[in-house]
C-alpha positions in Angstrom: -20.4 8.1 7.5 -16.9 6.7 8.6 -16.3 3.2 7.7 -16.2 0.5 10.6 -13.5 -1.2 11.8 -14.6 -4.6 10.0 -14.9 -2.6 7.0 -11.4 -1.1 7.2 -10.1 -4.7 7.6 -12.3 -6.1 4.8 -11.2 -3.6 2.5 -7.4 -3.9 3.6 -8.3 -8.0 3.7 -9.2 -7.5 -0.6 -6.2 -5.7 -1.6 -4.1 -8.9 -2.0 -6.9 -10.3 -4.2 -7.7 -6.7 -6.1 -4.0 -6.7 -7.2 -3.1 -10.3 -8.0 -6.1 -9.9 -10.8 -4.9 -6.4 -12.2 -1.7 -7.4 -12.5 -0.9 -11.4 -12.6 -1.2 -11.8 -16.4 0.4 -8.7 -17.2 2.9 -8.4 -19.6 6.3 -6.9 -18.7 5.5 -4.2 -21.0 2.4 -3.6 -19.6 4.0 -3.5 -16.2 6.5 -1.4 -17.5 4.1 1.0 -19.5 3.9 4.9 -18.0 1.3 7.8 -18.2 3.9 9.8 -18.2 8.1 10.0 -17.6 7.1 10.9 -13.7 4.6 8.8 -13.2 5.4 5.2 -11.5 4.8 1.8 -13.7 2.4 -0.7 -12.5 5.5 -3.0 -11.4 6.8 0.2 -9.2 3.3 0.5 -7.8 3.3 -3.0 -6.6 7.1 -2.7 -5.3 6.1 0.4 -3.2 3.2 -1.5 -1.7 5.1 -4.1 -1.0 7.8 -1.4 0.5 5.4 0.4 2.2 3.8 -2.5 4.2 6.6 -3.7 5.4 8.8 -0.5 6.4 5.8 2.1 7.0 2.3 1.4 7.4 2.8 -2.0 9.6 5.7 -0.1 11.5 4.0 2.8 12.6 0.4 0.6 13.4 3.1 -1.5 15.7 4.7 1.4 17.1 1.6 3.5 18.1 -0.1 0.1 19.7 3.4 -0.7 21.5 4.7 3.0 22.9 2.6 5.6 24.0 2.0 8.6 21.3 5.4 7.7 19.1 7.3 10.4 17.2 6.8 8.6 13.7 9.5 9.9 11.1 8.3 11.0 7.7 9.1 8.7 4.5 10.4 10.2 1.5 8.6 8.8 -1.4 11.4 9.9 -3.9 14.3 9.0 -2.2 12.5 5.0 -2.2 12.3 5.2 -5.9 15.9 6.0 -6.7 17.4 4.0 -4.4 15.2 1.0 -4.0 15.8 -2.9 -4.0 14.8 -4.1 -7.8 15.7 -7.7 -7.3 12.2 -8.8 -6.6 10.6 -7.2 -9.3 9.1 -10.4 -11.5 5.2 -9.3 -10.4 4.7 -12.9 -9.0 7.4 -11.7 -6.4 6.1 -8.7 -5.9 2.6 -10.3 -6.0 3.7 -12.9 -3.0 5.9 -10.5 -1.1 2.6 -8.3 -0.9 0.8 -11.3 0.0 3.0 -12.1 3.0 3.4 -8.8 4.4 0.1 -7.7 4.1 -0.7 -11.3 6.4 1.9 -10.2 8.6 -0.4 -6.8 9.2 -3.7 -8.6 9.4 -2.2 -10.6 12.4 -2.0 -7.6 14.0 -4.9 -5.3 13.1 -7.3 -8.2 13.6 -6.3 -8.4 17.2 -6.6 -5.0 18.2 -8.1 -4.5 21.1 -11.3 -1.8 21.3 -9.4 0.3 23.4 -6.4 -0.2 20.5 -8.0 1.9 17.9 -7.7 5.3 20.1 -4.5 5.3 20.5 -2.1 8.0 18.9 1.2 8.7 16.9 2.3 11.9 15.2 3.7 11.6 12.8 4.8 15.5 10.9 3.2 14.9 7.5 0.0 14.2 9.1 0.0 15.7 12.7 -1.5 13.6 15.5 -4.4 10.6 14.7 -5.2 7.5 16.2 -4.9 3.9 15.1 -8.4 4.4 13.3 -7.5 7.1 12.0 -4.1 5.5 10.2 -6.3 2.3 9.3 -8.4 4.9 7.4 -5.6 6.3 5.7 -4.4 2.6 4.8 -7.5 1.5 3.2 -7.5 5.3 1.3 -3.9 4.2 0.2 -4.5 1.0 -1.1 -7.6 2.1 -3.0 -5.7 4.8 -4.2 -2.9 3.2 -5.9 -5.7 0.0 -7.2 -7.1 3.2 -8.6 -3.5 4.4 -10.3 -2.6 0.6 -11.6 -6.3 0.5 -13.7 -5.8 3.8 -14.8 -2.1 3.2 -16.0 -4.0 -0.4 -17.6 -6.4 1.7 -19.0 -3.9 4.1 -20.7 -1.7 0.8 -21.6 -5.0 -1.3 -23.5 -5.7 2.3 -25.3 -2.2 3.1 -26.7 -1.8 -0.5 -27.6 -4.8 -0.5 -29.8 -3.7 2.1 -31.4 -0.9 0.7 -32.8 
């Protein structure tokens, strides 16, 4: 069964909350810490959230509720990481950054309109979906990369025991 809308905004309301207690007491290490040379740290997981709620997910929501059926251009994942802004990295900066932007999109997905949620972008990753459909993919986002950041703690706690 497809979530609701007030459970797409719940969970997108518990991110801010989910990731402040991950990742408030962590060391820089333990920010720093990989899986793997290719994989991102927790700090770069919380500086592409950040990123992506300003520059992507809000944008597109905005666009798709403002224009009818927007041509929404793809966003390079790598090309972010090599070239992107590192001088709010401290995690409460990232922490309270997220915070903000993240209000910033609540303001707007908590006034959608019924007749909001059917309207459509395309976007060429993904095709064409509706506003639903894209708050779907938000929630599946944030959950996914909560998901990444305990693994990568996980991975961290167990090599440092080891030592």
């Amino acid at each position: 069964m497809a979530p609701s809308h007030a459970q797409l905004i719940v969970t997108l309301q518990q991110t801010s909350s989910a990731l402040r207690s991950l990742t408030s007491s962590l060391s820089d290490r333990a920010l720093d810490f990989r899986l793997a040379t290719s994989d991102w740290s927790i700090r770069e997981i919380l500086a592409h959230l950040v990123d992506d709620e300003m520059y992507i997910m809000r944008m597109r929501l905005a666009r798709m509720i403002k224009e009818d059926r927007p041509s929404l251009a793809p966003y390079d994942e790598k090309q972010w990481y090599e070239s992107r802004n590192t001088t709010r990295d401290h995690v409460t900066e990232l922490l309270s950054d997220f915070d903000l932007q993240r209000a910033a999109s609540l303001g707007i997905i908590t006034m959608l309109r019924e007749s909001d949620w059917a309207r459509e972008g395309h976007q060429p990753e993904y095709g064409n979906f509706t506003v639903e459909e894209w708050l779907k993919h938000w929630a599946e986002h944030d959950t996914t990369h909560l998901q990444q950041i305990e693994s990568t703690l996980e991975a961290y706690q167990a090599q440092s025991a080891g030592e």
